[in-house]
C-alpha positions in Angstrom: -48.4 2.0 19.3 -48.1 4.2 16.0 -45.3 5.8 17.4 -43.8 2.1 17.8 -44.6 1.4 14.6 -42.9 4.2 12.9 -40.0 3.6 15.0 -39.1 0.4 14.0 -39.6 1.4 10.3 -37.2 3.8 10.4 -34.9 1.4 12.6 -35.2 -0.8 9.5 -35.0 1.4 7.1 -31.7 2.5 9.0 -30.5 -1.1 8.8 -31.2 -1.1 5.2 -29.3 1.2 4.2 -26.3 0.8 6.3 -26.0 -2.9 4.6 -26.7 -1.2 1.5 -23.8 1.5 1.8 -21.5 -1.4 3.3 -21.5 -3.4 0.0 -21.5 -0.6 -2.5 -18.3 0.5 -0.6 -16.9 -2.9 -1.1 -17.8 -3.5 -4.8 -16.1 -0.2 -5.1 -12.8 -0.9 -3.5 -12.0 -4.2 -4.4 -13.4 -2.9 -8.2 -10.7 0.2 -7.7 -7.2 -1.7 -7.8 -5.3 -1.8 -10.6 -2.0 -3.2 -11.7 1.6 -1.7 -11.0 4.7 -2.6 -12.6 7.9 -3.9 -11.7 11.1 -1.8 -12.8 13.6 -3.1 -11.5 14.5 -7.2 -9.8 17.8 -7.2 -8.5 17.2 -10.2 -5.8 20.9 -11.7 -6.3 21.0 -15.2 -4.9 16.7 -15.6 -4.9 14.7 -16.2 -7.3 11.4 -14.0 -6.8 8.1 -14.4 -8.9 5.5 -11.6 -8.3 1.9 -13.2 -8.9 0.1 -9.8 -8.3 0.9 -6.2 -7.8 -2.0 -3.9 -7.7 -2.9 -0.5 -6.2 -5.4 2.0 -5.2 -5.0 5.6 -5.0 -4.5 5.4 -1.4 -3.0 1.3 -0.6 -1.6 -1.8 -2.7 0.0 -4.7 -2.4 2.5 -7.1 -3.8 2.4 -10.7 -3.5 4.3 -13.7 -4.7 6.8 -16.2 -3.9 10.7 -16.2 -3.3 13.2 -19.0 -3.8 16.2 -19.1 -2.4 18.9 -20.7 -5.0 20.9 -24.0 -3.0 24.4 -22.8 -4.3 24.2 -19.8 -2.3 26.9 -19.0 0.1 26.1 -16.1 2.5 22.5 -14.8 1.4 21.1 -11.4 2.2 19.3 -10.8 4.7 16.2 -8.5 3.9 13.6 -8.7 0.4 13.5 -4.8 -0.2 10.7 -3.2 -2.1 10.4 0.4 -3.3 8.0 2.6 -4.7 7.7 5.2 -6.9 4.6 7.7 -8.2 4.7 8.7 -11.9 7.1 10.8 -11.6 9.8 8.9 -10.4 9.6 9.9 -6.7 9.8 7.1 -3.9 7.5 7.5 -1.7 8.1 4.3 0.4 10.2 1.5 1.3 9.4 -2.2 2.9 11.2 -4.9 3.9 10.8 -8.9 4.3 13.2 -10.5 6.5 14.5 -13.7 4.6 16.6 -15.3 7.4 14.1 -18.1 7.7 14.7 -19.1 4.0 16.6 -22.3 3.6 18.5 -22.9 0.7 16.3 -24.6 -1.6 13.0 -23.6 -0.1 10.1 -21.7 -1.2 8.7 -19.2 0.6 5.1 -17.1 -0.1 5.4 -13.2 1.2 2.5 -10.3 0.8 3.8 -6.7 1.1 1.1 -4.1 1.6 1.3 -0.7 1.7 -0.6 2.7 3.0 0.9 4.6 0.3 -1.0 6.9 -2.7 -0.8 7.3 -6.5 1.7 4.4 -7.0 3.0 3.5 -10.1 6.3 1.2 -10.0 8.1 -0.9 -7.8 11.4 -1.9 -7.1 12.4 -5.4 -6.2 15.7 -5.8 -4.3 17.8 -7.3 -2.0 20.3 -6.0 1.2 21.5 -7.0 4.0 20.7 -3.4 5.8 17.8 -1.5 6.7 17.3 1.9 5.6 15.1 4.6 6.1 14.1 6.9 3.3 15.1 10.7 4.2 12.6 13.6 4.3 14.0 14.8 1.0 12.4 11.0 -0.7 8.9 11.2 1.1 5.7 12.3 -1.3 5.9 15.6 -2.2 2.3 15.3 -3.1 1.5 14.9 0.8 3.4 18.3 1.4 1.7 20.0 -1.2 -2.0 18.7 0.6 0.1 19.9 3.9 0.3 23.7 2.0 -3.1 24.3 1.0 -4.0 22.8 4.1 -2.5 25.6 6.1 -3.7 28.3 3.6 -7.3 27.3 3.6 -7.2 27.3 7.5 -5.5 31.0 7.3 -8.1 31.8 5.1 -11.7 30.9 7.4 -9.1 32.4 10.1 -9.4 35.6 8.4 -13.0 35.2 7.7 -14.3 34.6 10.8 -12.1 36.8 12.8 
């Protein structure tokens, strides 16, 4: 029956904590976003309003609203967002499709992203879809690929 006992206090205790680690872990991502800016709004015939742009070191998002002006003859096709680290590198590219916008009507998009270290955004509009080259991705990523390799070569040689 002790044994039962002690069980079951350590099942709780368990329980505890996992709840415990569950919120902290929340408090401290939704506590960790912080805002990005907009460089550049090219969007031609739509009007776009961004009502929040904010990032982590490793996601984001961008979210707002899009209006498509009525005088507008052949709209594009695609809401284009880009971003960029510090340093001016793009490290990623999205893409709404706006060919369910009426002229006239509002529409409300979220973009989110699995990028890191963003710092700017790009809003534009095309009527293609790209997809960034090699040469554009995040170098930082490569250079966690490098030491990557070099730490494994190096408990190679130790443990061989």
């Amino acid at each position: 029956m002790n044994r039962m006992k002690t069980f079951l206090k350590y099942l709780i205790l368990f329980i505890a904590f996992y709840i415990l680690t569950d919120v902290l872990i929340s408090l401290a991502l939704t506590n960790n976003y912080r805002e990005i800016s907009c460089t550049k709004n090219e969007t031609g015939s739509y009007v776009t309003q961004v009502n929040a742009a904010k990032a982590t070191n490793m996601s984001g998002y961008v979210e707002g609203t899009i209006k498509l002006d009525e005088a507008a003859q052949s709209p594009e096709q695609y809401l284009q967002f880009d971003f960029y680290s510090k340093y001016g590198h793009c490290l990623g590219r999205k893409y709404i499709d706006l060919s369910t916008v009426k002229a006239g009507q509002t529409k409300d998009f979220k973009v989110s992203f699995e990028l890191s270290n963003i710092a700017t955004y790009e809003i534009s509009t095309t009527n293609e879809v790209e997809a960034l080259s090699d040469v554009q991705l995040d170098m930082v990523s490569k250079g966690y690929l490098a030491i990557g390799i070099v730490g494994a070569l190096i408990v190679l040689y130790y443990v061989l």
